[in-house]
C-alpha positions as CSV (number, residue, x, y, z in Angstrom):
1,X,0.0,0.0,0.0
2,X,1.3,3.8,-0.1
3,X,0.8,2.8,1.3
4,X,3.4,0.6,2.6
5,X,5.2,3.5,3.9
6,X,2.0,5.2,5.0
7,X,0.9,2.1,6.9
8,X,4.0,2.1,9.1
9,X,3.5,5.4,10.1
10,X,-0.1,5.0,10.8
11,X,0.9,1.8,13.1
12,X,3.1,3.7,14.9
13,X,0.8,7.0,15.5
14,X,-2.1,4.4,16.5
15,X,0.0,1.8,19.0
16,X,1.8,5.0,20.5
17,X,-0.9,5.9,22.0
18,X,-2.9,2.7,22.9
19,X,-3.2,-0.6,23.3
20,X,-6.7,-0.8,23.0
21,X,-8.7,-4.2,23.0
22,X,-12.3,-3.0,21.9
23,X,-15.6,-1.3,23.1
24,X,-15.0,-2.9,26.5
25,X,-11.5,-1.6,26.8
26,X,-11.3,0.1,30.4
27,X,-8.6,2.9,29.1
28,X,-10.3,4.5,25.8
29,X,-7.3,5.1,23.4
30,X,-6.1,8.9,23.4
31,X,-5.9,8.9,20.3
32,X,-9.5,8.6,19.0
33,X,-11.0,10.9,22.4
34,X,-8.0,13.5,21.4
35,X,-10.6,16.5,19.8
36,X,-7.2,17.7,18.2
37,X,-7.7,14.4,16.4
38,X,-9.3,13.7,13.4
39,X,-9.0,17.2,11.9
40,X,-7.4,16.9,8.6
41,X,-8.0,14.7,5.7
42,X,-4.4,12.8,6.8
43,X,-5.4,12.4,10.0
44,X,-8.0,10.1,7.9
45,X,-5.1,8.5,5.8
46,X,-3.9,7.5,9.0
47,X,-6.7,6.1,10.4
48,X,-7.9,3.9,7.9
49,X,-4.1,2.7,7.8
50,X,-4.7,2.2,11.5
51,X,-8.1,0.0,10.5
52,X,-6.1,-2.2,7.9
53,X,-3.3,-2.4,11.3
54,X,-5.8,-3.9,13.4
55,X,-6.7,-6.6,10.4
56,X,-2.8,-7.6,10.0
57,X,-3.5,-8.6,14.4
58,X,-6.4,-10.5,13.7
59,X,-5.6,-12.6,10.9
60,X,-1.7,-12.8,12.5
61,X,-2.9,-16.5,14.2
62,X,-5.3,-14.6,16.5
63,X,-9.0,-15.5,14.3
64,X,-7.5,-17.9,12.2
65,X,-6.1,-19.6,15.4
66,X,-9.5,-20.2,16.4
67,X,-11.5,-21.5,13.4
68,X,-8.8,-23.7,11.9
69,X,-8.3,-25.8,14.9
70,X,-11.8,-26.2,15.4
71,X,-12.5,-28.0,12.0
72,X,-11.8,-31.6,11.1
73,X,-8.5,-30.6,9.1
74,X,-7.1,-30.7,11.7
75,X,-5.5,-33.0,13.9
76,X,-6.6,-32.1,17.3
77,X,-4.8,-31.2,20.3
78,X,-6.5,-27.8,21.9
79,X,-9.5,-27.5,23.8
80,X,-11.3,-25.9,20.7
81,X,-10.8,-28.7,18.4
82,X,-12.0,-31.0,21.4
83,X,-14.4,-29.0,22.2
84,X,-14.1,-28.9,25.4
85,X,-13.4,-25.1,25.7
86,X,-15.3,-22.8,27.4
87,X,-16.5,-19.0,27.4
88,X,-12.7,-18.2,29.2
89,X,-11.3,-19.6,26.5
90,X,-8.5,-17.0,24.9
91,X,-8.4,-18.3,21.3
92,X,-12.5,-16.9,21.4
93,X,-11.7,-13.6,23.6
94,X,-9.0,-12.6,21.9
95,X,-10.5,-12.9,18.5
96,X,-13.6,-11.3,19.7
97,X,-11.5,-8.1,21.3
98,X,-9.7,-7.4,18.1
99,X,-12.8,-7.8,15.6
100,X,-14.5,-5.4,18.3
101,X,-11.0,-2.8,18.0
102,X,-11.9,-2.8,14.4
103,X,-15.6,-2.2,14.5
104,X,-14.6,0.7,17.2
105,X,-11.4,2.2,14.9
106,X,-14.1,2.4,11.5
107,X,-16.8,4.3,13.6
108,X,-14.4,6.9,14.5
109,X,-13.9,8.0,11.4
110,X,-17.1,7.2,9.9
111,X,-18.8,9.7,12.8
112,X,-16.0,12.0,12.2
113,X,-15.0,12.2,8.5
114,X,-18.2,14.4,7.4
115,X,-17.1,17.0,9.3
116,X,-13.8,17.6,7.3
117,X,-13.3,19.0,4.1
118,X,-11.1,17.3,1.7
119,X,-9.7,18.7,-1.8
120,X,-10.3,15.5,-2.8
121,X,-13.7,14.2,-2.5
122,X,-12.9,10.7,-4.6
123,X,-10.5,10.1,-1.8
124,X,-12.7,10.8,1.0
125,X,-15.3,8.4,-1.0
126,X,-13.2,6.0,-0.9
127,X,-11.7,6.2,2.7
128,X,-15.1,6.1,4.0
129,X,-15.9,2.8,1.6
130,X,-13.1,0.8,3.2
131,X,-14.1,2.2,6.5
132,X,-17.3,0.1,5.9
133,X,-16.2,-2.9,3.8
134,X,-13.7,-3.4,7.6
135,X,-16.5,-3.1,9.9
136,X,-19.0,-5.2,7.3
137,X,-16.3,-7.8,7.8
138,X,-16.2,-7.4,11.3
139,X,-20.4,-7.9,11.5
140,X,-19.8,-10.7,9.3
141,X,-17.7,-13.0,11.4
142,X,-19.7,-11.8,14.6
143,X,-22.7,-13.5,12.9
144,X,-21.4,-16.6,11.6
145,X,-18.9,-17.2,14.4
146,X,-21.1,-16.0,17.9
147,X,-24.7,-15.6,16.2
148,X,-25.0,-12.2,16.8
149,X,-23.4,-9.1,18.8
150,X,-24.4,-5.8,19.3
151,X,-24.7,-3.3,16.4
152,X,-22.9,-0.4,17.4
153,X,-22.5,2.0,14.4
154,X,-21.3,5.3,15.4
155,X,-19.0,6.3,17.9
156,X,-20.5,6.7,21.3
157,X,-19.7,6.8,24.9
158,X,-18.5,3.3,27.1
159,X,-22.0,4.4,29.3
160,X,-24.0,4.2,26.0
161,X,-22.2,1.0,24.8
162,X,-23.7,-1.4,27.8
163,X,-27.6,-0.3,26.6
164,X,-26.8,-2.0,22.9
165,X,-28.9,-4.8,22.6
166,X,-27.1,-7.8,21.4
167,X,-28.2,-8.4,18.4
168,X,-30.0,-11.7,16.2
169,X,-27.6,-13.2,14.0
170,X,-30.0,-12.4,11.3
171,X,-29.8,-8.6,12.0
172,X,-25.8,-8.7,12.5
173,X,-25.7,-10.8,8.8
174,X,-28.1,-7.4,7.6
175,X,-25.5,-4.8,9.1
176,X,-22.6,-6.6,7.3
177,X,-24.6,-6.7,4.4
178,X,-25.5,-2.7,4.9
179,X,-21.7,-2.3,5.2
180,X,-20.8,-4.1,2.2
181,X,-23.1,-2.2,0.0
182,X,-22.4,0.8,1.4
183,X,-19.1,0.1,0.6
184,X,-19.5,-1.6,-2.9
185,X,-21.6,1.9,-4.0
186,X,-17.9,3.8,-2.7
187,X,-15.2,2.0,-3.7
188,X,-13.3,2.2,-7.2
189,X,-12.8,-1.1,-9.3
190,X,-8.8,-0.9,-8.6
191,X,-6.2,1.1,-7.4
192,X,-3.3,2.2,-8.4
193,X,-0.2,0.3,-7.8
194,X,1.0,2.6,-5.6
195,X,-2.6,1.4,-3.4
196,X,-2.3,-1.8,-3.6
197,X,-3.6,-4.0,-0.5
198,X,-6.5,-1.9,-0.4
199,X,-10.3,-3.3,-0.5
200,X,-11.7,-2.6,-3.8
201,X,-15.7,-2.6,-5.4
202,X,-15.0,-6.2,-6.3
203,X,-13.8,-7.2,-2.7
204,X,-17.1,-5.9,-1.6
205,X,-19.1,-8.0,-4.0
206,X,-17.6,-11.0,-3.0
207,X,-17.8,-10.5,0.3
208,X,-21.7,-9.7,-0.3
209,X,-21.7,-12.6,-2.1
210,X,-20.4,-14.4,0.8
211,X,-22.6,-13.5,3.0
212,X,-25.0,-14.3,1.4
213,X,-24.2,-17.7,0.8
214,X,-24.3,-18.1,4.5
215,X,-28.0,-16.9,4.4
216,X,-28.7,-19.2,2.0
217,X,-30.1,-16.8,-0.4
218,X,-28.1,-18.4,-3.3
219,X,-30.1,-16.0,-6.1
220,X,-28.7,-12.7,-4.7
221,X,-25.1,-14.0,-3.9
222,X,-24.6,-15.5,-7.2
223,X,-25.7,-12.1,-8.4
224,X,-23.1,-10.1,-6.4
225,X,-20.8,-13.0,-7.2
226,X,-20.9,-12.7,-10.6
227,X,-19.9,-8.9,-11.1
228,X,-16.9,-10.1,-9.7
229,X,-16.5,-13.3,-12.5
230,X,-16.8,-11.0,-14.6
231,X,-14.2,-9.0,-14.4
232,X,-11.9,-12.7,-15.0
233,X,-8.9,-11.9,-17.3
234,X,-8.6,-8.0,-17.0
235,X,-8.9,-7.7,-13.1
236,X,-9.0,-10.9,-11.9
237,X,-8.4,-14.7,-13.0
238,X,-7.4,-18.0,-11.4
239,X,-3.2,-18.8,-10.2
240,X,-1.3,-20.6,-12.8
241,X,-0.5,-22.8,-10.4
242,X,-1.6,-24.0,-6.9
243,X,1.7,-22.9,-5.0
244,X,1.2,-19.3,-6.5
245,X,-1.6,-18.4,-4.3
246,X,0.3,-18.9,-1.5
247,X,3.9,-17.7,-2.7
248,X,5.1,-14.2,-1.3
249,X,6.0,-13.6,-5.1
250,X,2.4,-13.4,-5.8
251,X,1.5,-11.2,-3.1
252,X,-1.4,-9.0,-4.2
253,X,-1.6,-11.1,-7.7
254,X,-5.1,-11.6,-9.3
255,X,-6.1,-14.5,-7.5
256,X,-5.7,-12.3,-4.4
257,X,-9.2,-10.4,-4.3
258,X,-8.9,-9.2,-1.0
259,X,-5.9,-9.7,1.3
260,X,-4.1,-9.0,4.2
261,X,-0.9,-6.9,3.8
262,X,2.1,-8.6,5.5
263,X,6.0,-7.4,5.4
264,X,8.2,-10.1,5.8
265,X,12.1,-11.0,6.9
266,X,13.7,-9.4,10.0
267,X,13.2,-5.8,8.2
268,X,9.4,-6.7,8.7
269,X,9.8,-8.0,12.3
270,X,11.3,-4.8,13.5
271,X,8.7,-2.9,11.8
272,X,6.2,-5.4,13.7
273,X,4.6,-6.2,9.9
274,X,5.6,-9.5,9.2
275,X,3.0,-12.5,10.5
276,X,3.7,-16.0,12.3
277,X,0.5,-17.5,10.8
278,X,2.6,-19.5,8.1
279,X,5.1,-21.0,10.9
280,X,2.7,-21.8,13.0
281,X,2.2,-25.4,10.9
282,X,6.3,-25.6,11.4
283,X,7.4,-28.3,14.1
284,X,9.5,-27.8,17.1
285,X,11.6,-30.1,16.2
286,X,13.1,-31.3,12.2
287,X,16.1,-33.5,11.4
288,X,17.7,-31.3,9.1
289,X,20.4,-34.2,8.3
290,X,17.6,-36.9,7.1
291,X,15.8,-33.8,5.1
292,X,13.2,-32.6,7.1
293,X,14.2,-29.1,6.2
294,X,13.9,-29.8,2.8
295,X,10.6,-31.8,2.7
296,X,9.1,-28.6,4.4
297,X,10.1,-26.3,1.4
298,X,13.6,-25.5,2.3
299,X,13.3,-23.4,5.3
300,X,16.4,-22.9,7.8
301,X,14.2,-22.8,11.5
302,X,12.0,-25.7,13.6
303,X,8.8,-24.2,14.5
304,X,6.7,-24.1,18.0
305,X,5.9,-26.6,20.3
306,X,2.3,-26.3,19.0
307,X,2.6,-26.6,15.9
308,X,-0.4,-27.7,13.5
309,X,-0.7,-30.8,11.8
310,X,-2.6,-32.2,9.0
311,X,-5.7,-34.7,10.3
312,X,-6.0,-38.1,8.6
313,X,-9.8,-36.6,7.9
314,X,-8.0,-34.5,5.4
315,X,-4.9,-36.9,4.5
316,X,-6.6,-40.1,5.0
317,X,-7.5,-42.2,1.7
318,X,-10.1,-41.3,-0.7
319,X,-10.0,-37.6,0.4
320,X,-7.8,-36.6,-2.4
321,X,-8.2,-37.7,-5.9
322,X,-5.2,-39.8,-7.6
323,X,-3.0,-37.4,-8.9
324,X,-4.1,-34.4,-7.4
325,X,-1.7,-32.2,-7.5
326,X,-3.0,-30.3,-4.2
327,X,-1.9,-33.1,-1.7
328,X,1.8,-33.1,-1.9
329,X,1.6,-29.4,-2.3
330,X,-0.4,-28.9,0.6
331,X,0.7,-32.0,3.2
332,X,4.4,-33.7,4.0
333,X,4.7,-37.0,6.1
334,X,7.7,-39.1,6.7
335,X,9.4,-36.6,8.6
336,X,12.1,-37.7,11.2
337,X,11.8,-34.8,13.5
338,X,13.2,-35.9,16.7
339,X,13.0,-40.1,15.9
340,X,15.5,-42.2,14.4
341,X,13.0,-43.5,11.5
342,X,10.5,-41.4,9.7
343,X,7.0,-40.6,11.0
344,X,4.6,-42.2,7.6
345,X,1.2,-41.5,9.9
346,X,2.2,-37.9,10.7
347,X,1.7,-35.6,8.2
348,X,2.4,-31.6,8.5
349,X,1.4,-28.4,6.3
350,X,3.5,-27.1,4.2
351,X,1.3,-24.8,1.4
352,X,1.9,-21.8,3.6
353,X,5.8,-22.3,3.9
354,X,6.8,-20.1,0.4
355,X,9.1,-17.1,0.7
356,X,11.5,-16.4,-1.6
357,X,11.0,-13.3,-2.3
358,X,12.0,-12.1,1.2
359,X,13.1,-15.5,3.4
360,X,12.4,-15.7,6.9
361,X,15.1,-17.0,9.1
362,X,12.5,-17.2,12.0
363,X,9.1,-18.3,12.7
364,X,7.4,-14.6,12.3
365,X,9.1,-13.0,10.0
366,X,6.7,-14.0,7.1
367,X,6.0,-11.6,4.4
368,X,3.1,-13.4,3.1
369,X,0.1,-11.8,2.5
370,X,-2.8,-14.0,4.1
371,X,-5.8,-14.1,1.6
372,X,-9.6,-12.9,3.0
373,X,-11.0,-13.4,-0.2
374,X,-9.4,-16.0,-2.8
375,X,-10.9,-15.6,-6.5
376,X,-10.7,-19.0,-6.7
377,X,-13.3,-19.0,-3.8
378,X,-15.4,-16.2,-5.5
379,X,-15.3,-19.0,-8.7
380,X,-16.2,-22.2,-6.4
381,X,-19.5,-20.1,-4.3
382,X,-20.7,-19.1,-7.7
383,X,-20.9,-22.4,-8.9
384,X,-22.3,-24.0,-5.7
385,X,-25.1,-20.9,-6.0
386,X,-25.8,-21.4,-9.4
387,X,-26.3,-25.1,-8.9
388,X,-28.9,-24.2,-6.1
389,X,-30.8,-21.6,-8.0
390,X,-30.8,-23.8,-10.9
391,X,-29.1,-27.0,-11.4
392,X,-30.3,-27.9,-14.8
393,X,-30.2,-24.5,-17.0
394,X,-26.5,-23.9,-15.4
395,X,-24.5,-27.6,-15.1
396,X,-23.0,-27.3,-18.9
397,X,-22.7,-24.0,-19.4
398,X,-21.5,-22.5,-16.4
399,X,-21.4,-25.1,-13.2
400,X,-18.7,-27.5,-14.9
401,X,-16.6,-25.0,-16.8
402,X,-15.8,-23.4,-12.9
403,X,-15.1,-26.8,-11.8
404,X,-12.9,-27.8,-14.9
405,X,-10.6,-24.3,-14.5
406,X,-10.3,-25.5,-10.8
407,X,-9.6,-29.3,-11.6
408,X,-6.9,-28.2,-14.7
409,X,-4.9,-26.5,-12.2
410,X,-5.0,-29.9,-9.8
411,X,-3.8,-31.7,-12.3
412,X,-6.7,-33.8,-12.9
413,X,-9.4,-34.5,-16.1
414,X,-12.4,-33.1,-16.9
415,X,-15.4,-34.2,-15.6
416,X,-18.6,-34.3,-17.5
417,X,-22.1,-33.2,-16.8
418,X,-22.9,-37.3,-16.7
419,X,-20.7,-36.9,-13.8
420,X,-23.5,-34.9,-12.4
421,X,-26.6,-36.3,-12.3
422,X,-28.2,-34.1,-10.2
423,X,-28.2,-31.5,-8.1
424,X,-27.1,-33.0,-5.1
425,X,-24.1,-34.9,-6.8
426,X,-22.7,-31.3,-7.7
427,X,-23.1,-30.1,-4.4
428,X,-21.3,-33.5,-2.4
429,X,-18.4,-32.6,-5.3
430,X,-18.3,-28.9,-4.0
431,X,-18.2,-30.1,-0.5
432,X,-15.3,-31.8,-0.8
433,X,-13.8,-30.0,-3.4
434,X,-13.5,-27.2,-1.1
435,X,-12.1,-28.9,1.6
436,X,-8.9,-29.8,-0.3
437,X,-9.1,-26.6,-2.3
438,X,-8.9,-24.5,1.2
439,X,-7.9,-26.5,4.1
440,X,-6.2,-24.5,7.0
441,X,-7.3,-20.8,5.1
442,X,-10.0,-20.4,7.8
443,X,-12.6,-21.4,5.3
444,X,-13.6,-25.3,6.2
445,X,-15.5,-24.6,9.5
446,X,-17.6,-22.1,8.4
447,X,-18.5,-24.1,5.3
448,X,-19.6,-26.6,7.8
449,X,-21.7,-24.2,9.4
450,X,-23.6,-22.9,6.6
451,X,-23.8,-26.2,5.3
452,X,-25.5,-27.7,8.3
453,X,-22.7,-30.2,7.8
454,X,-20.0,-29.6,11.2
455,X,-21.8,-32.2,13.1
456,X,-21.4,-34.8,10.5
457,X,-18.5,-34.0,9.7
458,X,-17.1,-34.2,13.3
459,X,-18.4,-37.1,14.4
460,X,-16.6,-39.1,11.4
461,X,-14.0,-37.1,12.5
462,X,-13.6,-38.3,16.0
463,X,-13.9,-42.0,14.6
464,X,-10.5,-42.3,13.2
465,X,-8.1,-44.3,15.7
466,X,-5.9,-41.3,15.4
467,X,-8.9,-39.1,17.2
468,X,-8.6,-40.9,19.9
469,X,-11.8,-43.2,19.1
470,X,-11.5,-46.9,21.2
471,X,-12.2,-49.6,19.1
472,X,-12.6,-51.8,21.6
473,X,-15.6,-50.3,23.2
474,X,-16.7,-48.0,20.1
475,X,-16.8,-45.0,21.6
476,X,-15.1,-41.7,20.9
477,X,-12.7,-39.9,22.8
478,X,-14.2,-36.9,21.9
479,X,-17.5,-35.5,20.6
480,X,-19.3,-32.2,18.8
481,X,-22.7,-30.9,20.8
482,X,-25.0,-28.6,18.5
483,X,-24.7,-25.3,20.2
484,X,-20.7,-25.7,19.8
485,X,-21.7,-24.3,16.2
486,X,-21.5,-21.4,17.8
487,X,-18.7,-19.9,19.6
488,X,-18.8,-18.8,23.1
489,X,-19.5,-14.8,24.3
490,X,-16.7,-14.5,26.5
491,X,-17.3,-14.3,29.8
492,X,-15.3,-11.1,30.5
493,X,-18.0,-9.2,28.6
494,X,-21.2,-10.9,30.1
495,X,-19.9,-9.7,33.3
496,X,-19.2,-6.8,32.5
497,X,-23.0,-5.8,31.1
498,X,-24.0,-7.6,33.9
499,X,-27.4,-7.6,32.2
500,X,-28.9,-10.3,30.5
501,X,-31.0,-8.7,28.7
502,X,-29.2,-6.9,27.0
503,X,-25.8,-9.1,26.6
504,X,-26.3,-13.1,26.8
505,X,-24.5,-16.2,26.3
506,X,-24.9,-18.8,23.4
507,X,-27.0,-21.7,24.5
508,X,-25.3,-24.7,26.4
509,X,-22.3,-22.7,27.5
């Protein structure tokens, strides 16, 4: 972004002054209660640079964190993929905090930014259209993720905050939707290279199109989703090849709708830009004589005690079609790590573990970006909505041609719309061709929840032998309860409304 530059110093100016962890933050930051604030049209600059800041925390292992070790891709070794955790839980708080930061960083300036004149009005469009596209995101993952939260949408007093209502999670899916429009009716189609990072018109869609996916209204998301196909070839189009979409070089490339900006190395570290997300799936401990280093794509470093592996739901047989491309890309077993033969049931991630543009030497100095919005993903919830709003009238001329681009780059043949025989057949393809396609990107467990399928899916999940599930008395070691499709309020803010009328946990916590 200019953005690079501009970002730092807007990360400084911001964290100088505060620490702040959301609405419920006992010290307000000084920097957004400071009337001197907020005066000039860069004093704007730097505070949507300060709202793109708080997205480089959240997606830095914080959110991500959370949702990827609660799905089945996982193999499971936290309290969240047991689910056994609880509304204390920190992997939920802290996510919860920092999406709450953002919401409170974009209604700053969205209650404040009328007030100033700018020579530029385009730019003070535009400022404000990101400022809602970040908080639409923000509504968005408080719907799907903790079924609803307060809708606070201007900046108000800490008094005033603990007389919001929390909110249905069909209202909070309408506010992200509101924010998403607002900011789709803003934002221009690109920006310059000298912008780049920054949401655009065609981030929005998809996101709208997202969301509405997860309302099931498949008509108006394949609507907003295909103003964005549209656009394939000139603004957007599909990675050469699988590795590219998560290669540093191809930071900000046209598979990349909408992504999070991320400066890697040791320059990055000392800025505080670079993220750990990528070596978090690195283990603590590699034989770099027997080749560890180099089955893991040639880094120099062992990883953290908790690292993340790959489940046997995901690299079991049958998962992965023969020659998919995808599998050795994405997974790596036979690893010695710390024994004296290798390890062929243990298998480890390694899609996220390309840098060569600027190496890390350390487990968070990662300079790749970490993709929101994938146009792959944009391709793949375009098909699954056409399928829904018509499976007939859209199989041969659109459904399989989106499937095809997607199966070319995996290495594998064309299917055939015999292959399809009806509706439900394309969608069990979509299923699991999305699981392969994103595993560990933060995308699988909410597929399961709009899908009705994380139940399902977790329970054949805690059967494998490798789950813990006891053959001898055929019973699981651990299991998923329906409200666990929701995540827990924390517990820090229902005491702190002290009112459950107005702020209340999710059932069965």
């Amino acid at each position: 972004m200019k953005s690079l530059y501009k970002l730092i110093i807007g990360i400084s100016c911001l964290f100088a002054f505060s620490s702040c962890e959301g609405y419920l933050d006992v010290d307000q930051p000084s920097i957004y209660t400071d009337q001197n604030y907020y005066k000039t049209p860069q004093d704007f600059e730097t505070a949507i640079n300060g709202c793109y800041a708080q997205l480089q925390t959240i997606y830095n292992k914080n959110y991500l964190e959370a949702i990827v070790t609660r799905a089945d891709e996982v193999r499971n070794s936290s309290p969240i993929g047991r689910f056994m955790d609880t509304p204390m839980e920190s992997r939920w708080s802290k996510p919860w905090s920092s999406w709450w930061t953002l919401v409170f960083r974009c209604n700053q300036l969205l209650s404040r930014i009328d007030a100033v004149t700018f020579t530029d009005e385009d730019r003070k469009k535009h400022i404000i259209g990101e400022a809602y596209a970040l908080r639409g995101l923000a509504y968005l993952q408080f719907a799907w993720c903790w079924g609803g939260a307060p809708l606070i949408t201007k900046e108000i007093t800490r008094e005033e905050v603990y007389k919001v209502k929390r909110s249905s999670q069909e209202d909070t899916y309408g506010q992200a939707i509101s924010d998403f429009k607002d900011a789709f009716n803003r934002l221009p189609e690109s920006w310059a290279s000298s912008e780049v990072g920054r949401v655009t018109k065609y981030a929005a869609a998809g996101m709208l199109g997202r969301t509405y996916m997860y309302m099931r209204d498949y008509a108006t998301a394949a609507e907003y989703l295909s103003q964005v196909v549209a656009k394939e070839g000139t603004l957007y189009k599909l990675a050469d090849k699988y590795e590219d979409c998560f290669s540093d070089v191809y930071n900000n490339d046209k598979e990349r709708v909408w992504e999070v900006q991320y400066l890697g190395g040791t320059a990055g570290k000392a800025l505080g830009l670079s993220q750990s997300f990528s070596g978090w799936f690195i283990p603590s401990t590699l034989n770099k004589d027997k080749g560890d280093y180099e089955k893991l794509n040639g880094i120099t470093f062992i990883g953290a005690s908790g690292s993340i592996r790959a489940s046997m739901s995901l690299a079991g047989d049958g998962v992965y079609e023969e020659n998919d491309k995808r599998r050795d890309l994405t997974i790596v077993n036979n690893l010695y790590g710390d024994k004296s033969t290798p390890q062929p049931d243990v298998y480890y991630v390694r899609k996220f573990l390309r840098a060569t543009k600027n190496a890390p030497t350390a487990v968070d100095e990662w300079g790749n970006n970490i993709p929101i919005l994938r146009y792959t993903d944009v391709k793949l919830m375009y098909a699954e909505a056409l399928n829904e709003v018509n499976y007939s009238a859209n199989l041969s001329e659109k459904i399989l041609p989106i499937i095809n681009d997607v199966r070319k780059r995996a290495g594998l043949t064309a299917k055939v719309a015999e292959d399809f025989l009806d509706k439900q057949s394309v969608f069990d393809y979509l299923v699991k061709e999305r699981f392969v396609e994103f595993c560990f990107e933060g995308i699988r467990w909410p597929d399961l929840i709009r899908w009705d399928l994380a139940e399902d899916a977790m329970k054949a999940h805690f059967a494998l032998k490798d789950e813990g599930y006891n053959e001898t008395s055929e019973q699981p070691l651990y299991s998923m309860r329906s409200y666990y499709k929701l995540a827990p309020i924390p517990l820090s803010d229902i005491l702190a409304y002290g009112n459950k009328e107005i702020m209340w946990q999710n059932d069965g916590y």
